[in-house]
C-alpha positions in Angstrom: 0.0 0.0 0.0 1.6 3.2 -1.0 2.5 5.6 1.7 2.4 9.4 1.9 4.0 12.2 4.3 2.2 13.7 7.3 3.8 16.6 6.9 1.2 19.2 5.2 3.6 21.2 3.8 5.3 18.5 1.9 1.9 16.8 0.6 0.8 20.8 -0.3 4.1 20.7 -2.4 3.7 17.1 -4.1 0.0 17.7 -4.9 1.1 21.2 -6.5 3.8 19.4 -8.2 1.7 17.0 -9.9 -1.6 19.9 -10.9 1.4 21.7 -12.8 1.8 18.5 -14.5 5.3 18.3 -13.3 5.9 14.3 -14.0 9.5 13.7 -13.5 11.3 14.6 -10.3 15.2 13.0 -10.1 15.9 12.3 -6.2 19.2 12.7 -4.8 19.2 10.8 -1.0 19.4 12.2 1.7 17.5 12.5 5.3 16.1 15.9 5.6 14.2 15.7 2.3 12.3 12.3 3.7 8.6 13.7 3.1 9.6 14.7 -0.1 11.2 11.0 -1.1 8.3 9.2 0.3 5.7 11.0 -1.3 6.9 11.4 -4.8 8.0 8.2 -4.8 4.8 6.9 -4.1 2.5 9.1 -6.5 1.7 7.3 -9.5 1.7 10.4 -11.6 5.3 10.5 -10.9 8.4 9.0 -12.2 10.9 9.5 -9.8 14.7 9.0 -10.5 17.4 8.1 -8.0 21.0 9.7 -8.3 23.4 10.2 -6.1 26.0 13.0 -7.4 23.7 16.3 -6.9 25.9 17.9 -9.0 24.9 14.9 -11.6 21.6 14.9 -10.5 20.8 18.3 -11.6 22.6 18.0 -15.1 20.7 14.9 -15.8 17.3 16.8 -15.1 18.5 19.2 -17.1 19.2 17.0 -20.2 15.1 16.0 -19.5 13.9 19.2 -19.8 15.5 20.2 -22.3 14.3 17.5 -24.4 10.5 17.2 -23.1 10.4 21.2 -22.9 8.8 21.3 -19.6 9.5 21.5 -16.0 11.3 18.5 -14.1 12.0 18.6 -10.9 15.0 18.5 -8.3 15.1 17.0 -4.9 17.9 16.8 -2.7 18.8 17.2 1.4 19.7 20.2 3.5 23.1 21.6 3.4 26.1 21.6 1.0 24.0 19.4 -1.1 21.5 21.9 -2.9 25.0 24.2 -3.9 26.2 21.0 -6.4 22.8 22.0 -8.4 24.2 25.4 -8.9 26.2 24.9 -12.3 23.1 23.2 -13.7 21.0 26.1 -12.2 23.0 28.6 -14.3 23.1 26.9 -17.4 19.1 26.2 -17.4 19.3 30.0 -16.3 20.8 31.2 -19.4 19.7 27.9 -21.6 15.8 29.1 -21.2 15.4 25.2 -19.9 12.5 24.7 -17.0 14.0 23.2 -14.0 12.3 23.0 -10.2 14.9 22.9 -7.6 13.2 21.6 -4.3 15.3 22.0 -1.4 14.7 20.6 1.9 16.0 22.8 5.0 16.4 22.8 8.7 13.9 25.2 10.6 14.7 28.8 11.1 16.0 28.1 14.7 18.6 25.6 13.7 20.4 28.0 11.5 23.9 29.4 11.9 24.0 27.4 15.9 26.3 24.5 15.0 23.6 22.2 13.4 24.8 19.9 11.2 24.4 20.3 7.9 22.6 23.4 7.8 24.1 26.4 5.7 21.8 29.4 4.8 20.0 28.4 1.6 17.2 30.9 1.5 17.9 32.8 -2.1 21.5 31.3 -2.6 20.6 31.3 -6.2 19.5 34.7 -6.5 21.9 36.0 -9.3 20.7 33.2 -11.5 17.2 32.1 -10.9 13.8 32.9 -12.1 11.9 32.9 -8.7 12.6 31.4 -5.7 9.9 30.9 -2.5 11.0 29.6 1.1 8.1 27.8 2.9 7.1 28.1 6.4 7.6 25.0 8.4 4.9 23.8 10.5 1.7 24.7 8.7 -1.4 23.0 7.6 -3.0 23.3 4.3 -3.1 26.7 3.6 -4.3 28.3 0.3 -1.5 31.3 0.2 1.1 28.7 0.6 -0.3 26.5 -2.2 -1.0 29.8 -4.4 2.8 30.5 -3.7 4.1 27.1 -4.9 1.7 27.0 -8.0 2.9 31.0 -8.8 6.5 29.8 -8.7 5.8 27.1 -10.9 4.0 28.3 -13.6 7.6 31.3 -13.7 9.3 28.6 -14.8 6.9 26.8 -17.0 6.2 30.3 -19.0 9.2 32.3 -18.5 11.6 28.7 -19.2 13.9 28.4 -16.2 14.8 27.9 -12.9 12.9 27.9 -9.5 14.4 27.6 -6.3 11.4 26.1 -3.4 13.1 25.9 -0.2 10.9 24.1 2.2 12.2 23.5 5.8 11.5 20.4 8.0 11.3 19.5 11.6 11.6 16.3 13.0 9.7 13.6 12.8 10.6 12.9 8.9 9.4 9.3 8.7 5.9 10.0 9.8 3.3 8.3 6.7 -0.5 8.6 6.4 -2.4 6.7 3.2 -3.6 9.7 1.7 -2.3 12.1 -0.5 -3.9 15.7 -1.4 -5.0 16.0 -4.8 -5.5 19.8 -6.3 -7.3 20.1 -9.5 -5.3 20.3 -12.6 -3.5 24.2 -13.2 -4.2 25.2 -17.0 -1.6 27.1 -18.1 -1.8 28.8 -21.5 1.2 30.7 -23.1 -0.8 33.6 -25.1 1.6 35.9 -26.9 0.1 39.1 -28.0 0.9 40.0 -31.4 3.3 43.5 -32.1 1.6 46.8 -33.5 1.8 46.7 -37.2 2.1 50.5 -37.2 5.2 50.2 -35.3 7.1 46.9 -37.0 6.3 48.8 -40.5 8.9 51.3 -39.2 11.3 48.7 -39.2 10.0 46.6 -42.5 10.6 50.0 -44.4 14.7 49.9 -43.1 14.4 46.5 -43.7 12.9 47.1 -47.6 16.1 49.9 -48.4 18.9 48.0 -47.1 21.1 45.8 -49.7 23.3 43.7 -46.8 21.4 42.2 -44.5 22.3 39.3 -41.8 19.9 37.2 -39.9 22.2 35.4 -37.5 20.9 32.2 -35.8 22.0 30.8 -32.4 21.1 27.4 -30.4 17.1 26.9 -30.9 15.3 23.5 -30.3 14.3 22.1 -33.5 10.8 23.9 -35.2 9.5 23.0 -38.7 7.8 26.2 -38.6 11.1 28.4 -37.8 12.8 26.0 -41.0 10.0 26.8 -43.1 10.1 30.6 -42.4 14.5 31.1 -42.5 14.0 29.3 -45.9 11.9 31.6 -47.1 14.9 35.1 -46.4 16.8 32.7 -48.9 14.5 34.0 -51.6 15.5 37.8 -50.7 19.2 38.2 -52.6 20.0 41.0 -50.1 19.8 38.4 -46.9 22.4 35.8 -45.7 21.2 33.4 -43.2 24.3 32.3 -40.8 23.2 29.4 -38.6 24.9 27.3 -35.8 24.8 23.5 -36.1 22.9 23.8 -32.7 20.1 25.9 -34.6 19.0 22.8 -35.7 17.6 24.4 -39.4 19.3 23.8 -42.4 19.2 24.7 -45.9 22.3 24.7 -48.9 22.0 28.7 -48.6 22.2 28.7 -45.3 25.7 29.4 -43.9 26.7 26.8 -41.4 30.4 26.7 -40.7 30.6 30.6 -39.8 34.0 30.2 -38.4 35.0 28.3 -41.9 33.7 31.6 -44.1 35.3 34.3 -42.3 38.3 33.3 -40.5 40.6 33.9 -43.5 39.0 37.1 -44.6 41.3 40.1 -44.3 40.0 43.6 -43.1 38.9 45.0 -46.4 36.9 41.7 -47.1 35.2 42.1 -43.6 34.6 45.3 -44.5 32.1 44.1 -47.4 30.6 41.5 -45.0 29.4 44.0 -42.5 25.8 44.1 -42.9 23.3 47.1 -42.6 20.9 44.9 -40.6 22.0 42.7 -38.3 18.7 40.3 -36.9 19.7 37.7 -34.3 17.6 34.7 -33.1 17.9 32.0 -30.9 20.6 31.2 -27.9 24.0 32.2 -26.9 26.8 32.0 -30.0 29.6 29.4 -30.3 31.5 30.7 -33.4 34.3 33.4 -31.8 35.4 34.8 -35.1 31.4 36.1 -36.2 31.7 37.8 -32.5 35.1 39.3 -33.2 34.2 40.8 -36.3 30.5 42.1 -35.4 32.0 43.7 -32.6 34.6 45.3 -35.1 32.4 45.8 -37.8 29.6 46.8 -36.3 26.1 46.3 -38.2 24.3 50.0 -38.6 21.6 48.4 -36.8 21.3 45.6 -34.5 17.6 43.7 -33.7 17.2 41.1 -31.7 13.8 38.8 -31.6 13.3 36.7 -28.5 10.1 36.3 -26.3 11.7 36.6 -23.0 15.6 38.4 -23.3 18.1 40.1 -25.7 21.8 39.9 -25.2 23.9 42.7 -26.5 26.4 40.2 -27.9 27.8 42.9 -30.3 27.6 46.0 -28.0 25.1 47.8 -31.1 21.8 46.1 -29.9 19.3 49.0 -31.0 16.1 46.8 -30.5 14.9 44.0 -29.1 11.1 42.8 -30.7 9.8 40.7 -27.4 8.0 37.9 -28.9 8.7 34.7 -30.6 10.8 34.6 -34.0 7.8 32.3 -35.8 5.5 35.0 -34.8 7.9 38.0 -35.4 8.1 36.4 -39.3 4.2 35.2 -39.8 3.9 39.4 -39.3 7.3 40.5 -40.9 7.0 39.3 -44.2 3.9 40.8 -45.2 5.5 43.9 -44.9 8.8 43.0 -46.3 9.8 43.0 -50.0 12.7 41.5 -51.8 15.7 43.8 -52.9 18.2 43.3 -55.7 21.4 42.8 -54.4 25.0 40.8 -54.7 25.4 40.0 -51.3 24.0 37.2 -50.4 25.3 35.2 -54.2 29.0 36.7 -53.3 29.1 34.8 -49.9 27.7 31.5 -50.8 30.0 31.4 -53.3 32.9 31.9 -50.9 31.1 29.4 -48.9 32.0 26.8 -52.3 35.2 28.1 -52.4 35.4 27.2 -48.4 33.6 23.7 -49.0 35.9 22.4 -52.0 39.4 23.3 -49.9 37.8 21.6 -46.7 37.0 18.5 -48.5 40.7 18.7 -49.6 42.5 19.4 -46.9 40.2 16.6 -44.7 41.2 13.9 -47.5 44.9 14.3 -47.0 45.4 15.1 -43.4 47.0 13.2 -40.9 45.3 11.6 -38.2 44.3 14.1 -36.1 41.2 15.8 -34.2 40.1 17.3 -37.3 40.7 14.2 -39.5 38.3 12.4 -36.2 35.4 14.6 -36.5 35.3 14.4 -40.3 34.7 10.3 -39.6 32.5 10.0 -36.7 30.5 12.9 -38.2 29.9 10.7 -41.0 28.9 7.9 -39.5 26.1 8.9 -37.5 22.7 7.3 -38.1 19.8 9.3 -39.7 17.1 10.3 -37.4 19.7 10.2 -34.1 19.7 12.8 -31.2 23.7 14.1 -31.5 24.5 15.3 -27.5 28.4 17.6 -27.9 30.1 18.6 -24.9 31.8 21.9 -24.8 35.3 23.6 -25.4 37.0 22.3 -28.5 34.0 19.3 -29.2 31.7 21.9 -30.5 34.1 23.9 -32.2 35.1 21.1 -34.0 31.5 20.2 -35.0 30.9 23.1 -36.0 33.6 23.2 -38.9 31.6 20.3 -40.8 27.9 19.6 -42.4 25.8 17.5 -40.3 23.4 15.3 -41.3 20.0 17.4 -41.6 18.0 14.6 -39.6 20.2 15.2 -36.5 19.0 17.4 -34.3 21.7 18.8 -31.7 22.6 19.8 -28.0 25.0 21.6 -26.5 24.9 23.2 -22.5 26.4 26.7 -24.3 24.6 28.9 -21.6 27.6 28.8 -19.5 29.4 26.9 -22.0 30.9 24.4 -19.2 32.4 21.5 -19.3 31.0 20.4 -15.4 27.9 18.2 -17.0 28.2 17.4 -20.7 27.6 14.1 -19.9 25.2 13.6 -17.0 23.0 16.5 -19.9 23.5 14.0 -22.4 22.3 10.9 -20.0 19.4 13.0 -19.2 17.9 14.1 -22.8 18.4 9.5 -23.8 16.5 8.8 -21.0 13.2 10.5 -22.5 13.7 10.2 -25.9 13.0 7.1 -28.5 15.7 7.7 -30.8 19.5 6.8 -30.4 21.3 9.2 -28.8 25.1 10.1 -29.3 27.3 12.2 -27.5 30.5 13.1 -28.4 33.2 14.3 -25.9 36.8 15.3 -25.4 38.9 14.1 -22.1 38.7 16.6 -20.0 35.4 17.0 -20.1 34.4 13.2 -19.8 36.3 12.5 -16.5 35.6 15.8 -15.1 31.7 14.4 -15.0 32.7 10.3 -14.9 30.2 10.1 -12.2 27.5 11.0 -14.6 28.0 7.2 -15.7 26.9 5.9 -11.7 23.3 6.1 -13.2 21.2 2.9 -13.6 18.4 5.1 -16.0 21.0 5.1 -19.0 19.9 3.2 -21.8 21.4 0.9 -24.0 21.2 2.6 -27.0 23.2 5.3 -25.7 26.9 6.1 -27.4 29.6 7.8 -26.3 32.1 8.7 -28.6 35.7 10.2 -26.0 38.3 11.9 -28.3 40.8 11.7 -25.4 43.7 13.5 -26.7 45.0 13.4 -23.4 44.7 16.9 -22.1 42.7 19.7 -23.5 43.8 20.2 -27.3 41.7 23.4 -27.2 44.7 25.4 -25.1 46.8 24.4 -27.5 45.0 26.1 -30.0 44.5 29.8 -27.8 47.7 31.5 -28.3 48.3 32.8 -25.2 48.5 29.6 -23.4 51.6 28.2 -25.4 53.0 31.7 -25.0 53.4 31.6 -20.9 55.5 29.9 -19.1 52.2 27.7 -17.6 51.0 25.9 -20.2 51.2 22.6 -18.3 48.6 24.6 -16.0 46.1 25.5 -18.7 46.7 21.6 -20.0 45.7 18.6 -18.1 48.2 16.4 -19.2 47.1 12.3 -18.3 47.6 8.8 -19.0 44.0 8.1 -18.1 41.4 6.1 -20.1 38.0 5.4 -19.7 38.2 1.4 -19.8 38.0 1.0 -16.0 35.0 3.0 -16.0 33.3 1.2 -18.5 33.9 -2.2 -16.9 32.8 -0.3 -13.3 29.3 0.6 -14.9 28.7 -1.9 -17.5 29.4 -0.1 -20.9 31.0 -1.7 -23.7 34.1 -0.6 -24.4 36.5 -0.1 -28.0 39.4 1.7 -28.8 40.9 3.3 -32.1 44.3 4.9 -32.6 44.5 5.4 -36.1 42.2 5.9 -39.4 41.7 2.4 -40.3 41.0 1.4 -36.5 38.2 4.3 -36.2 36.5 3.3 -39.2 36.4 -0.4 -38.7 34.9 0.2 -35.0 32.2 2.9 -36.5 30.8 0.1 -38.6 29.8 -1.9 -35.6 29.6 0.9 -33.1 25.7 1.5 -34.0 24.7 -2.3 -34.0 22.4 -2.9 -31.0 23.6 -4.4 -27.9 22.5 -5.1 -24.2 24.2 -2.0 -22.9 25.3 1.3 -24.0 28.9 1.5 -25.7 32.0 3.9 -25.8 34.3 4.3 -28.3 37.5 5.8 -27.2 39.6 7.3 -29.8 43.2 8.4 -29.2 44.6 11.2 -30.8 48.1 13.2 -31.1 47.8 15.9 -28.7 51.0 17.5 -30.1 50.0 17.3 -33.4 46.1 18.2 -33.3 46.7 22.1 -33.2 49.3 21.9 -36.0 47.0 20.2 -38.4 44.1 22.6 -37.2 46.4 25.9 -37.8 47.1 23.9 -41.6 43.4 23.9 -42.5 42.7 26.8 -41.7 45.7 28.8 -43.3 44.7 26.2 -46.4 40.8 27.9 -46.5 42.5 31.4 -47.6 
């Protein structure tokens, strides 16, 4: 028979949990959060996960919601255990990603006396969270308290983000009853209002007179709609669409590989690049070299369309329209006209130029990082869910085409390398399709306990690139010109086959060309437990070759 918490407050919470439709909650143990364990774990209209590593924990919900697009929740214990959430917190903070973080707490009157585990947790996300509400301990059902919870929830559902809900509890924590409060279900609509057509003609009639225009498009979760819509600017000659691989659109006049078109451009062929209209969309920016020379070459005018903020990436943001970019189009182009211009043919055929010398170069390198990327890119199944951790990973990835059917994640919020992989285990677990993630070293054995997780399924892939320290400071200049590079490095002799025998993955090696692509034709077969494919590359080397290729694109 399933069991329930006496404590009010903690059913109040659980039953608000569940009318805001909040159905996965991942558990970290602990003792102060006891109602909290007992009574999710008991709902039916909950699926409740169990990991240890709060730091983890977090990451992995994060991956959820990012992939489900709604709320899950955190639980964990008093104490130094709620600050591990914090670099999850901040990513889903800037990432737009839905995530409840349910504390538990010591009363008010065991704070800062010598209590164990007790720290002062009321607001200790406040530089990076949405909303955040601390319960009063010791109450019945009480309607402000509930209207408080369900307020805090629907923040994050609409606004997409964070919530901290601190809720202290006294002893007894064990206490059970039979019966669990049931609210009736929250409806929750998001209803964005339109802009005046008066005003956005303004803007359509600098649009209409402006030959060099850019529409710039950061991380977005895939949308038909949004594809639809960028593939219609094609049509307008005076327009050049530049997209990240984590936009997740795609289109052969789309520029993909920014870094690829502009990074041998001298200044008087930047000069021609700098657009009259600059209109961004979407999440944070990988490519450095498109910030470099924006912030150089500054558009005349900036506009930014996002429903909830607008970053002043460039430092010339002159507008920001405050509403959704399928919405901000479905009104735009009725008031937009195409305009005879060069701009757009001249840089798609320097993106040829670009293509032909890549597919060179990658045919006669060495192995290498670069030479890896081009292979394991390839190889990818249609229809897949690609996962990339940060630092050098994604700006790797984003030097190639990928496979249209892929759509792609990356934690570039805070760009971190902290929980690439626990992210990664989080988005398979709630998804159909194969997922793959590809990492480098650093970042894999920074997060190994993301693999102490019994939720991870078996089609899941990990693809390490351990070139045994960091190739991305190798890269920097400044780095290799201190005398600390061994400090900015993390030189190893680690691998990861230990850790796959400790949590049951199935484990393959490559060192060379002809190694990698004989373990890539069997990496995708289907198995009884996930796989990882470690691939060893020159660390010495790997910046050399990647200096090469890109001297080769001029």
């Amino acid at each position: 028979m399933p069991q329930f918490p006496k404590n009010f407050l903690a059913q109040t919470l659980i039953a608000s949990c569940v009318a805001n439709n909040i159905e996965h909650v991942v558990i970290s143990p602990g003792s102060r959060n006891a109602p909290l364990t007992i009574g999710f774990t008991n709902h039916l209209k909950v699926k409740t996960y169990s990991v240890v590593d709060e730091r983890c924990a977090a990451f992995f919900a994060l991956g959820m919601a990012q992939q489900l697009q709604k709320p899950v929740a955190i639980v964990c214990t008093s104490g130094s255990a709620l600050l591990n959430y914090y670099p999850a917190i901040a990513e889903a903070f800037y990432s737009n990603i839905p995530l409840v973080v349910i504390s538990a707490d010591r009363p008010a009157h065991l704070i800062d006396i010598g209590d164990g585990q007790t720290i002062r947790q009321e607001n200790v996300f406040e530089n990076h969270i949405l909303e955040a509400i601390s319960l009063v301990e010791n109450l019945n059902i009480d309607e402000s308290i509930k209207e408080m919870i369900d307020e805090t929830l629907k923040v994050s559902i609409l606004q997409k983000g964070p919530v901290h809900i601190n809720i202290p509890f006294d002893e007894p924590l064990y206490e059970t009853i039979d019966e669990i409060l049931v609210f009736e279900k929250e409806t929750i609509e998001f209803v964005e209002e339109p802009l005046n057509v008066d005003e956005l003609e303004k803007f359509a009639k600098v649009w209409n007179n402006s030959d060099r225009k850019i529409v710039l498009v950061g991380e977005h979760f895939p949308n038909e709609l949004l594809q639809i819509q960028l593939e219609h600017l094609t049509k307008d000659p005076s327009v050049l669409v530049l997209i990240e691989n984590t936009a997740n659109v795609s289109h052969p006049k789309f520029i993909n590989s920014i870094d690829k078109l502009i990074f041998p451009l001298e200044d008087n062929e930047l000069e021609h690049f700098q657009p009259d209209i600059l209109l961004s969309l979407g999440g944070l920016i990988v490519s450095k070299k498109i910030k470099q020379h924006l912030r150089k070459f500054k558009p005349k005018r900036h506009w930014h369309v996002d429903s909830k903020r607008a970053f002043n990436t460039f430092h010339c943001l002159n507008h920001h329209f405050k509403i959704t970019p399928q919405l901000f189009f479905s009104q735009f182009f009725f008031l937009t006209e195409s305009l005879k211009s060069d701009y757009q043919e001249f840089w798609l055929n320097k993106k040829a130029i670009r293509l032909k010398k890549h597919i060179e170069f990658i045919a006669n390198c060495e192995f290498s990082d670069l030479k890896v990327f081009d292979a394991i890119l390839k190889a990818i199944p249609d229809n897949s869910q690609l996962q990339i951790s940060n630092s050098s990973v994604i700006r790797y990835t984003q030097l190639f085409d990928i496979n249209k059917t892929l759509p792609i994640f990356c934690n570039r919020g805070t760009s971190g390398i902290d929980g690439s992989t626990s992210t990664a285990i989080g988005a398979a677990s709630v998804v159909d399709k194969n997922t793959i993630f590809i990492t480098g070293d650093i970042s894999f054995f920074y997060d190994s306990n993301a693999l102490w997780n019994k939720y991870i399924p078996i089609n899941f892939r990990i693809i390490l690139i351990n070139n045994n320290g960091g190739g991305i400071f190798r890269f920097i200049p400044g780095p290799q010109n201190s005398n600390a590079l061994d400090y900015f490095e993390t030189l190893h002799n680690l691998t990861a086959e230990h850790l796959c025998k400790m949590y049951n993955f199935e484990y393959s090696t490559a060192n060379n060309e002809i190694e990698l692509n004989k373990e890539l034709s069997v990496f995708y077969t289907e198995s009884d437990s996930p796989k990882l494919l470690e691939v060893f590359t020159p660390r010495e080397e790997n910046d050399i070759i990647l200096k090469a290729y890109f001297n080769n694109l001029k």
